[in-house]
C-alpha positions in Angstrom: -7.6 -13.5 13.0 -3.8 -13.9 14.3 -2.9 -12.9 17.5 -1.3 -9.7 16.1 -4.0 -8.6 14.5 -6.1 -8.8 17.2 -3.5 -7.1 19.6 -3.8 -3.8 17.3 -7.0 -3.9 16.1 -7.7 -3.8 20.0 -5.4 -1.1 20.3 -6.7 1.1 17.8 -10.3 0.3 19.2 -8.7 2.0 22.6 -6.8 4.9 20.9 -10.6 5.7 19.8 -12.1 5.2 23.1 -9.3 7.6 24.5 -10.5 10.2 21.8 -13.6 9.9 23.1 -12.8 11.0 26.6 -10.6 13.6 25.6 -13.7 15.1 22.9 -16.4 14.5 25.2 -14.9 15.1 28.5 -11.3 16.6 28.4 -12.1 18.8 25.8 -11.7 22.3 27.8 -9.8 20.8 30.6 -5.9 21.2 30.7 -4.8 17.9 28.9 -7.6 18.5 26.2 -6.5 22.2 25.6 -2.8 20.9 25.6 -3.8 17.7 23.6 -5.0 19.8 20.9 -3.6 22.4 21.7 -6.3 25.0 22.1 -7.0 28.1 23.7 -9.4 28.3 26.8 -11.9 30.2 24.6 -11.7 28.1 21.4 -12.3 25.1 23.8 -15.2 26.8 25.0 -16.2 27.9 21.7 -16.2 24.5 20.2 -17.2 22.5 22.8 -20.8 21.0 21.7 -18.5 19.9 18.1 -15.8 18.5 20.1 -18.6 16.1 21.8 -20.0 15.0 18.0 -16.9 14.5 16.9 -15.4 12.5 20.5 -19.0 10.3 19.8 -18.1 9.5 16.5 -14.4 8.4 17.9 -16.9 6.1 20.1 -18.9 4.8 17.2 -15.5 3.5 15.5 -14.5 2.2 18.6 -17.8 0.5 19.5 -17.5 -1.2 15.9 -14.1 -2.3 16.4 -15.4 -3.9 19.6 -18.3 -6.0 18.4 -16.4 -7.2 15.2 -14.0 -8.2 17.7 -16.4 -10.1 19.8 -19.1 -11.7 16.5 -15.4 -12.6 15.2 -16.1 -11.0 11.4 -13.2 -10.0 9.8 -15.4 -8.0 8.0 -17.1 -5.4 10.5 -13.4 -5.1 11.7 -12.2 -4.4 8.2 -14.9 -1.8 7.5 -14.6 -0.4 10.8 -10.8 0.1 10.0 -11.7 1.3 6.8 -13.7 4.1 8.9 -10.8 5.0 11.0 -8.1 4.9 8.2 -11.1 7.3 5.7 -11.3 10.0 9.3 -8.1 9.9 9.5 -7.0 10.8 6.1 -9.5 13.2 6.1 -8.1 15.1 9.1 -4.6 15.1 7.6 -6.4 16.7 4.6 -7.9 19.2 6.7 -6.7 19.9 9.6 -3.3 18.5 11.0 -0.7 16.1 9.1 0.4 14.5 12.4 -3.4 12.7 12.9 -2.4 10.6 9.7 0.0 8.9 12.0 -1.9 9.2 14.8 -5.1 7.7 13.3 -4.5 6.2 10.0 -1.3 4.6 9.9 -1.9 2.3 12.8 -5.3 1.3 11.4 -3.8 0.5 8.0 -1.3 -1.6 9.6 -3.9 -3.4 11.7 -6.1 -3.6 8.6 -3.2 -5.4 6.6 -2.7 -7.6 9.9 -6.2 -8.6 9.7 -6.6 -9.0 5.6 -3.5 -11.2 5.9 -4.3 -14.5 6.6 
């Protein structure tokens, strides 16, 4: 894998991480409510799926991460595959702006990575 690739498959492996924290942890706190931008009482509300969905954001993260580390192109592809299917999905469904967030970058990273 080229230098490149590695640079933003890494990066996209830490955008996922950050989601985590913000999920898991931030999720009713003032940068979560203003991330997201949420009321106090949705935040509180949805709390328990905020923490699902930030350990799924772990999961993609993790998987980036050890494909990194076993060196497979593969796991890293899939992985990316993940990232670019969730965030597509959430563009679909909930906000346009997480295609750029969270898709774009890992289809750019997965063409990095595919390109030899």
């Amino acid at each position: 894998m080229t230098l490149p690739a590695t640079i933003l498959v890494v990066l996209v492996a830490l955008l996922h991480a950050w989601f985590l924290i913000l999920e898991m942890f931030l999720w009713t706190k003032p940068i979560g409510l203003r991330t997201f931008r949420l009321t106090p009482e949705f935040a509180e509300r949805s709390q328990a799926l905020a923490k699902n969905q930030g350990l799924y954001n772990g999961f993609l993260s993790a998987g980036l991460v050890y494909g990194l580390c076993v060196h497979s192109r593969e796991i890293v592809l899939l992985f990316l595959a993940f990232v670019v299917i969730a965030g597509v999905y959430g563009a679909a469904t909930v906000n346009k702006r997480i295609f750029f967030i969270q898709a774009f970058p890992a289809i750019i990273a997965a063409a990095l990575v595919a390109w030899r």
